[in-house]
C-alpha positions as CSV (number, residue, x, y, z in Angstrom):
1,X,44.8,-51.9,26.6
2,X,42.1,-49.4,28.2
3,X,43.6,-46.5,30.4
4,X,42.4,-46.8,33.9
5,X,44.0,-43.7,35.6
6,X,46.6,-40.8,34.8
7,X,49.1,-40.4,37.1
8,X,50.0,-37.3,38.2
9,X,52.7,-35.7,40.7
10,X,52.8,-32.1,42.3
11,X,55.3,-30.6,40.3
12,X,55.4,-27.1,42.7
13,X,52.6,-24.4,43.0
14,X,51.9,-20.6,41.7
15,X,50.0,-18.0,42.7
16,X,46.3,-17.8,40.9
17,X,44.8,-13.8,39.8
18,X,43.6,-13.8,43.2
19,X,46.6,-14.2,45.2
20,X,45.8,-17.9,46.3
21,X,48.6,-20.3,46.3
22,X,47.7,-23.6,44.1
23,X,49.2,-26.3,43.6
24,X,50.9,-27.3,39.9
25,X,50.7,-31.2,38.7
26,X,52.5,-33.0,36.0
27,X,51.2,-35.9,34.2
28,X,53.4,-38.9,34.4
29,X,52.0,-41.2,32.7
30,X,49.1,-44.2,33.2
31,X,47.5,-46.8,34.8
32,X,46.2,-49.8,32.5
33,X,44.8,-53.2,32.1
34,X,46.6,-55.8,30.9
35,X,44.8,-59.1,28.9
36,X,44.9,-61.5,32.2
37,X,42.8,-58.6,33.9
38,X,45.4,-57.2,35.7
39,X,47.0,-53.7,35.6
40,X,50.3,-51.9,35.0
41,X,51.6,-48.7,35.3
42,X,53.7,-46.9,32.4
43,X,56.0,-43.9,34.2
44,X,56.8,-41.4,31.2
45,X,57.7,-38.6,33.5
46,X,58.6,-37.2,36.8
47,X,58.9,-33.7,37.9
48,X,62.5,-32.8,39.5
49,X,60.6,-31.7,42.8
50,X,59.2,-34.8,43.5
51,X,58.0,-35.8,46.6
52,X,57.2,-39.6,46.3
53,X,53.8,-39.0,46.1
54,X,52.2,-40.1,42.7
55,X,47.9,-39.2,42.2
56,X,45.7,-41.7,40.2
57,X,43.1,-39.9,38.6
58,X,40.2,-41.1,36.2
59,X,41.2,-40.1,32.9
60,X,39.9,-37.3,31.0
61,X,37.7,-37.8,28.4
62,X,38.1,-37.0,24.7
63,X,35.8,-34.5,24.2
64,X,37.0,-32.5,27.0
65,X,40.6,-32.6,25.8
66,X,39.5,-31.5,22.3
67,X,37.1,-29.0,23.9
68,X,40.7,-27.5,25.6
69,X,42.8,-27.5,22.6
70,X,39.6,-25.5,20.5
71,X,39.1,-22.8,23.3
72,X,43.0,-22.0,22.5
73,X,42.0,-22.3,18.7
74,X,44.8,-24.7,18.0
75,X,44.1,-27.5,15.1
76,X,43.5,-31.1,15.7
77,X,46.6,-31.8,15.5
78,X,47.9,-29.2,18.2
79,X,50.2,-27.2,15.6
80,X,49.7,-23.4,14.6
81,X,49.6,-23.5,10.7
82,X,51.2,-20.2,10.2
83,X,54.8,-20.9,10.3
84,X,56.4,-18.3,8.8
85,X,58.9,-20.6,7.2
């Protein structure tokens, strides 16, 4: 089943190196379709502040998700490798 959205939910907001106030999200799970051609939703997660409101956004592609965990230099797999036991 392809993954139509992500659903997020304001989770709370921090303060950016400028000072600005922004808004936090947490993903809570997604939006696909099912084999008749309709769609479900799968809730994983909600944040404890929530406010009702959930955000369907177009999921992120692949690349850019690998692209994220390689500017942290973290392995595929997401794991350091240097565990010291």
């Amino acid at each position: 089943m392809p993954i139509v959205y992500e659903i997020s939910a304001k989770s709370g907001t921090y303060k950016d190196k400028q000072g600005n106030e922004k808004n936090s999200y947490t993903r809570c799970g997604v939006v696909m379709t099912t084999k008749n051609g309709g769609q479900m939703a799968k809730i994983e997660a909600l944040p404890v502040h929530f406010d009702g409101w959930l955000y369907f956004n177009e999921p992120k592609q692949r690349e850019e998700a690998q692209s994220a965990q390689t500017k942290r230099n973290l392995p595929a797999d997401g794991f350091e490798s240097d565990i010291p036991f």
